[in-house]
C-alpha positions in Angstrom: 0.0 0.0 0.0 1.7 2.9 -1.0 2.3 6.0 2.4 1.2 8.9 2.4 2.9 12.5 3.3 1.5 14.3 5.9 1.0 17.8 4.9 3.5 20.3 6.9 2.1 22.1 9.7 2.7 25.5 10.9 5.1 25.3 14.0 5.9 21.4 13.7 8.7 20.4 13.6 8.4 16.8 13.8 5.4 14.0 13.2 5.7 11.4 15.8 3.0 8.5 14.6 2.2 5.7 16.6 0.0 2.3 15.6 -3.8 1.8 17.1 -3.7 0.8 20.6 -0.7 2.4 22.2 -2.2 5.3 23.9 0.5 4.8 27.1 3.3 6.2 25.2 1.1 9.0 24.1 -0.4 9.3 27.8 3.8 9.8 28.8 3.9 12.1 25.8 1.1 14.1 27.0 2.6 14.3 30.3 5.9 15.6 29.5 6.3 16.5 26.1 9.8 16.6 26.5 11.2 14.1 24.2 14.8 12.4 22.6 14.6 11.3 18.9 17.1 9.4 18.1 17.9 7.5 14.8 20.5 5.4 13.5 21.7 4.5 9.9 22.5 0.6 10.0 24.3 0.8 7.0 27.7 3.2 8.5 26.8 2.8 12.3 25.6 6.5 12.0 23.5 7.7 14.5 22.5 10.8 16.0 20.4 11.9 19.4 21.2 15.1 21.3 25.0 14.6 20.1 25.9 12.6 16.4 28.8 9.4 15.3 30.2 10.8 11.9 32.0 7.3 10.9 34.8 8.3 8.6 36.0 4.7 8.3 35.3 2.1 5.1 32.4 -0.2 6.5 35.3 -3.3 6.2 37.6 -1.0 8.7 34.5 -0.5 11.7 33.4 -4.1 11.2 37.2 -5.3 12.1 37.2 -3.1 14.8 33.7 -4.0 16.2 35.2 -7.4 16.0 38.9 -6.7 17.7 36.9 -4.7 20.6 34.7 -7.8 21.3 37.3 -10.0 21.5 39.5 -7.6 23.6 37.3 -5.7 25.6 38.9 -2.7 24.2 36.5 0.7 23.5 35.7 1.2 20.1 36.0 4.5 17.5 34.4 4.1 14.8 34.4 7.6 14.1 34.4 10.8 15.5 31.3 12.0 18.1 30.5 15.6 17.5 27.5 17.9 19.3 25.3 20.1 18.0 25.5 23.8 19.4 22.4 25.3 18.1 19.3 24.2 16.2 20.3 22.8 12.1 18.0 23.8 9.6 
């Protein structure tokens, strides 16, 4: 079935949609609106919430590192963690 775009809204800056019957997490919403969104991109281990992982590392690179850290114990950079300062447009 193909989706359809919701049509912007004055003042909103994001959509959160939720399926039929889970009117707890919009009860907590409702409560305190104040809310994380996070997201990551499975593809380069990308991911960003509050701060962001920039990988600047060929996928082969981070998966032999994923795989040395698990066998060592050791911590992991896959890339570099930056924050955001002010609001991106």
């Amino acid at each position: 079935m193909p989706s359809k775009a919701q049509k912007r809204a004055g003042g909103a800056d994001l959509w959160f949609v939720t399926a039929d019957g889970t009117t707890d997490k919009l009860r907590d919403i409702e409560h305190d609106p104040h809310v994380n969104l996070a997201d990551y991109k499975g593809g380069s281990y990308e991911w960003v919430s509050a701060v962001f992982l920039e990988v600047d590392k060929p996928k082969p690179m981070v998966l032999f590192e994923l795989a040395k850290g698990w066998l060592t114990g050791e911590r992991v950079e896959a890339g570099e963690t930056q924050e955001l300062k002010s609001p991106h447009r």
